[in-house]
Backbone as a printed PyTorch tensor [residue, N CA C, xyz], in Angstrom:
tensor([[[-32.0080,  35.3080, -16.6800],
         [-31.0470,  34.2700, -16.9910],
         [-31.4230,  33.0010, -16.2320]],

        [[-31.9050,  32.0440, -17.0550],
         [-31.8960,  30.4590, -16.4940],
         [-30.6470,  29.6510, -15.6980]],

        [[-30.3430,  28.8540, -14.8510],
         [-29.6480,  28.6000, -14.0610],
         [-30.1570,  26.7370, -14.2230]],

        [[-29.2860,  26.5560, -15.1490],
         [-29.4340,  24.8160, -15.2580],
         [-28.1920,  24.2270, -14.3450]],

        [[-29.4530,  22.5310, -13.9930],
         [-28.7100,  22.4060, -12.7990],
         [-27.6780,  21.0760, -13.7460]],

        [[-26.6440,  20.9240, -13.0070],
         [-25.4870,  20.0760, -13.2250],
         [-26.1180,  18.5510, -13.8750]],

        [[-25.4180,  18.3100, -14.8460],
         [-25.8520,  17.1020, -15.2860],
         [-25.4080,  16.0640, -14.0970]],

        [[-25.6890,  14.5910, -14.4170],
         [-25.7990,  13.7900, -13.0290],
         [-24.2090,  13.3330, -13.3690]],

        [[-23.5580,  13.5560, -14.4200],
         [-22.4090,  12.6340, -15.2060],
         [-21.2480,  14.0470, -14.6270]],

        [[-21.3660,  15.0710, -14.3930],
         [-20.7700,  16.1140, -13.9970],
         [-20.8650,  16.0040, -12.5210]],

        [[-21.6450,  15.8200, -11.9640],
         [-21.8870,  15.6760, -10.0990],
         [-20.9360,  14.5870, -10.0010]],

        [[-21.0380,  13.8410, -10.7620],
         [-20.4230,  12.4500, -10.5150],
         [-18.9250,  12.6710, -10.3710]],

        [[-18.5180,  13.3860, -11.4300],
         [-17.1260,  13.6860, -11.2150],
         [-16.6680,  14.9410, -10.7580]],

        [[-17.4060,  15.2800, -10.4380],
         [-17.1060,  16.7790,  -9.2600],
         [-17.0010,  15.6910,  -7.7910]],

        [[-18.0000,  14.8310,  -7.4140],
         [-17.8150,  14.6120,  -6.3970],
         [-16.5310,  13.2020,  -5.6440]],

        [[-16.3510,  13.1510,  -7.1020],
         [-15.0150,  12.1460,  -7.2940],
         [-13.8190,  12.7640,  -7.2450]],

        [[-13.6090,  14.3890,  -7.6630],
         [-12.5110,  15.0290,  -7.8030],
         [-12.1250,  15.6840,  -6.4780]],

        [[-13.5110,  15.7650,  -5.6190],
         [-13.0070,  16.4160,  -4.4430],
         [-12.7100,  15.5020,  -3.4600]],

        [[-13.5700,  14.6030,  -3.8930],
         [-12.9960,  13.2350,  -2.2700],
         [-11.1690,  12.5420,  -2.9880]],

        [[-10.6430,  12.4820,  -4.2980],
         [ -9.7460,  11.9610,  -4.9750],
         [ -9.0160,  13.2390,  -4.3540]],

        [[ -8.9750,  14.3200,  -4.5450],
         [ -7.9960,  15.4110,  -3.9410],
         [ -7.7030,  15.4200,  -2.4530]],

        [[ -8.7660,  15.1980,  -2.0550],
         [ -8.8700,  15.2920,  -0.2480],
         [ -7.6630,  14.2890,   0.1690]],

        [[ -8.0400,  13.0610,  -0.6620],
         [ -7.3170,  11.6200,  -0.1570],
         [ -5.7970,  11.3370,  -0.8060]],

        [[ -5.4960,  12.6280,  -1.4130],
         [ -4.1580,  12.6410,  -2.3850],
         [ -3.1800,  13.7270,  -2.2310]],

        [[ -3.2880,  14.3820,  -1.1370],
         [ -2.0410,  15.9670,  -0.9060],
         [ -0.9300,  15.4310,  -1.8600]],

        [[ -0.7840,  16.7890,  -2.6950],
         [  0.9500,  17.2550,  -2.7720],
         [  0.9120,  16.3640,  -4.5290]],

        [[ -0.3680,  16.1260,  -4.8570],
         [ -0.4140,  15.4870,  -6.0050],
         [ -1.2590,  16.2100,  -7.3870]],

        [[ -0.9280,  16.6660,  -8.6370],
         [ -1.3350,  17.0490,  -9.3530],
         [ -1.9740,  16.2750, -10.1730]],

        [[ -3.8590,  16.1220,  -9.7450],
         [ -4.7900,  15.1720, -10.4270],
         [ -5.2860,  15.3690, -11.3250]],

        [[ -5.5860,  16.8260, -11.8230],
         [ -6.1890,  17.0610, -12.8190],
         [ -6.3350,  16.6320, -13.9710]],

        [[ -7.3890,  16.4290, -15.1420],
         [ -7.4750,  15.9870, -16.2840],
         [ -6.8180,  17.0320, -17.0420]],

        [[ -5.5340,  16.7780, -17.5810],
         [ -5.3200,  17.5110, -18.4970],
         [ -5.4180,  17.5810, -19.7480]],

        [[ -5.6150,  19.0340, -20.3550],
         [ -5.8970,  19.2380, -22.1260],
         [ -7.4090,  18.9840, -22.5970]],

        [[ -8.3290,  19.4130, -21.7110],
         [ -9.4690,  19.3630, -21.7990],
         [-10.0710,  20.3820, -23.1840]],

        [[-10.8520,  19.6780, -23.9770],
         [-11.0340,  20.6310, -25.0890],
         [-12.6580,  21.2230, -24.8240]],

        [[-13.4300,  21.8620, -25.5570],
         [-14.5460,  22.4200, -25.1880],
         [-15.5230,  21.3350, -25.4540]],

        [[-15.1030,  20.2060, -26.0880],
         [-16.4500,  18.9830, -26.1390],
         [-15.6110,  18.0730, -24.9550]],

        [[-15.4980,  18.4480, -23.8430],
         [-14.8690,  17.3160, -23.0220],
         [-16.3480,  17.2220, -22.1130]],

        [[-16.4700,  15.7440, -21.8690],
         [-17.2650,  15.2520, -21.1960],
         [-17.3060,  15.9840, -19.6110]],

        [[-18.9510,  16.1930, -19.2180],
         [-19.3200,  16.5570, -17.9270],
         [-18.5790,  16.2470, -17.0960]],

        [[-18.2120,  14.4950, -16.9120],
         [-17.5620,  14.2260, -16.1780],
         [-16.2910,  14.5880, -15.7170]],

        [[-15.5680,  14.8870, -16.6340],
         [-13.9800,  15.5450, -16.7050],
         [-14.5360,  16.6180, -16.0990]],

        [[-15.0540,  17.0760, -16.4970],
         [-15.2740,  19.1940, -16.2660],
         [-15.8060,  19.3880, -14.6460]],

        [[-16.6000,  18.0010, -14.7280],
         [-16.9600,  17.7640, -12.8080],
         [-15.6830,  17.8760, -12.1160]],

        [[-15.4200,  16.6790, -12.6610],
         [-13.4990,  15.8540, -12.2930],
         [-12.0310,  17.3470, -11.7770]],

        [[-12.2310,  17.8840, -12.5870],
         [-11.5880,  19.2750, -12.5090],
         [-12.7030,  19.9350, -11.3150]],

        [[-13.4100,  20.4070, -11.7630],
         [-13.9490,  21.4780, -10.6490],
         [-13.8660,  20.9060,  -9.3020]],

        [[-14.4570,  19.6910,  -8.9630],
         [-14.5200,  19.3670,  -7.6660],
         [-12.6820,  19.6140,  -6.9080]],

        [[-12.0170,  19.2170,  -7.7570],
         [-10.3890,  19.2120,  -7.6080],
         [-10.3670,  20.8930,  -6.7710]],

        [[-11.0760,  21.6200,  -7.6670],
         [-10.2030,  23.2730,  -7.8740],
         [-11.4270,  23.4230,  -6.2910]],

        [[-12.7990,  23.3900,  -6.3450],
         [-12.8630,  23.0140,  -4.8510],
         [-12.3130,  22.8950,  -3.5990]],

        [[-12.3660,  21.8330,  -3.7010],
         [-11.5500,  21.2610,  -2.7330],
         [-10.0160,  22.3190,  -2.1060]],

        [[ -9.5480,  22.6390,  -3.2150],
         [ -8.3640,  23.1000,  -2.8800],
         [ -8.8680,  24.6060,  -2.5290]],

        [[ -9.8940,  25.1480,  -3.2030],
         [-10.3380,  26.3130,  -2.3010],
         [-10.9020,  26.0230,  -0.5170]],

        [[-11.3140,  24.8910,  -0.5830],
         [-12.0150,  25.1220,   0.9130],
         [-10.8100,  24.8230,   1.8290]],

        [[ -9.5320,  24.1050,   1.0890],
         [ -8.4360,  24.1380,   2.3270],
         [ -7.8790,  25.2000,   2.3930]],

        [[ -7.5430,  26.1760,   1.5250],
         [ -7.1910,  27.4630,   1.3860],
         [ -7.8750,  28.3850,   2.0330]],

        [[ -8.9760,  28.2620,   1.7440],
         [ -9.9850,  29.0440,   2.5840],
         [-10.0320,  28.7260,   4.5800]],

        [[-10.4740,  27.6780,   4.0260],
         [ -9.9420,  27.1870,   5.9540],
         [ -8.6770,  27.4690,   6.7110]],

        [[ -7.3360,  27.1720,   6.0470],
         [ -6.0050,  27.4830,   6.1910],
         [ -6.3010,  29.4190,   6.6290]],

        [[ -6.6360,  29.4590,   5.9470],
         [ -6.6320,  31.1070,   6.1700],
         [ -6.5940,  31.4850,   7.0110]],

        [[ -8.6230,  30.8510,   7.5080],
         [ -9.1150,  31.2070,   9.2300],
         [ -8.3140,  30.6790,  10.2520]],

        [[ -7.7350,  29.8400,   9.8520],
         [ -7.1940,  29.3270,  11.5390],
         [ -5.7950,  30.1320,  11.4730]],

        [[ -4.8390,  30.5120,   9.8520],
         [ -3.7790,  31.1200,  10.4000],
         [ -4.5010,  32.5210,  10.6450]],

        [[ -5.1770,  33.4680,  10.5460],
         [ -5.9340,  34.2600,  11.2930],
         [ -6.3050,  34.7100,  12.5820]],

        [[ -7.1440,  33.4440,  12.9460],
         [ -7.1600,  33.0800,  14.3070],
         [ -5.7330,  32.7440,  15.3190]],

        [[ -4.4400,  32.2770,  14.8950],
         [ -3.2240,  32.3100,  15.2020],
         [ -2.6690,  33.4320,  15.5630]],

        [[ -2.9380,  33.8380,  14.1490],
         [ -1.8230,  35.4280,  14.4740],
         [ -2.4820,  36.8180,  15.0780]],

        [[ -4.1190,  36.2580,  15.6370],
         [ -5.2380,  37.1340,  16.3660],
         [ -4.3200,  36.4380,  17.5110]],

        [[ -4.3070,  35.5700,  18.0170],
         [ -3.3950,  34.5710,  19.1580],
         [ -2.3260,  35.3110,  19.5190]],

        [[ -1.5860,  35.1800,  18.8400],
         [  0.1730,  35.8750,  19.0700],
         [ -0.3550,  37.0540,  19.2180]],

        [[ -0.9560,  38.0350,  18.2720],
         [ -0.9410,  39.6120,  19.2150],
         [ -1.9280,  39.6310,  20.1600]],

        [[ -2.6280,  38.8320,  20.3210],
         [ -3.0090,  39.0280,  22.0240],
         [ -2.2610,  38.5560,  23.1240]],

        [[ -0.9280,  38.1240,  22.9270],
         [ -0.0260,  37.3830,  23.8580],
         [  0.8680,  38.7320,  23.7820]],

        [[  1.5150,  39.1430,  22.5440],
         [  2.6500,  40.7470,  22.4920],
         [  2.1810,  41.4280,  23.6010]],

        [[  0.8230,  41.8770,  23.4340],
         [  0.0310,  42.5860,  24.0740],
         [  0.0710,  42.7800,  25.7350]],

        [[ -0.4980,  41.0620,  26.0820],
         [ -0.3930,  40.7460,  27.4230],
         [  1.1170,  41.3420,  27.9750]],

        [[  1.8350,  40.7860,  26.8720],
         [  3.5500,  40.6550,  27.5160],
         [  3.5930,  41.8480,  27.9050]],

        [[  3.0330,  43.2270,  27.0630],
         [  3.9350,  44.1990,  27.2220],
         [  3.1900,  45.1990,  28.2830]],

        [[  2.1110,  44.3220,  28.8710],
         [  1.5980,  45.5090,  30.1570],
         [  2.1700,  44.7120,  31.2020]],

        [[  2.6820,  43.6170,  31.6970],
         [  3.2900,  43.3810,  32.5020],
         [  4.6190,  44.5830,  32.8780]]])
């Protein structure tokens, strides 16, 4: 299976959708009603969006992770005193 790389009109709006999301919390940007001849750019425009919102999700994760690794190593401490 061949693995073609992103048109330049799709990068373009992938990398517009994730810096436009980054700089916009709590706002629903997406292009909506996209049909199957919708331009690279839209389809960038969307993905970079859905991105983005994975790597804060993803990040959000580790640090509440790392938190609640935090708090039970504090229960812990408390309860050999």
């Amino acid at each position: 299976m061949e693995v073609k790389d992103p048109s330049p009109e799709y990068l373009r709006g992938f990398n517009r959708g994730y810096i436009v999301r980054k700089f916009t919390p709590n706002k629903e940007i997406k292009i909506q009603n996209l049909s199957e001849h919708a331009t690279g750019y839209a389809r960038g425009f969307n993905d970079g969006v859905d991105q983005y919102e994975h790597d804060i999700s993803k990040t959000f994760d580790q640090k509440k992770g790392a938190f609640n690794k935090d708090l039970r190593q504090d229960r812990f401490e408390d309860r050999g005193r």
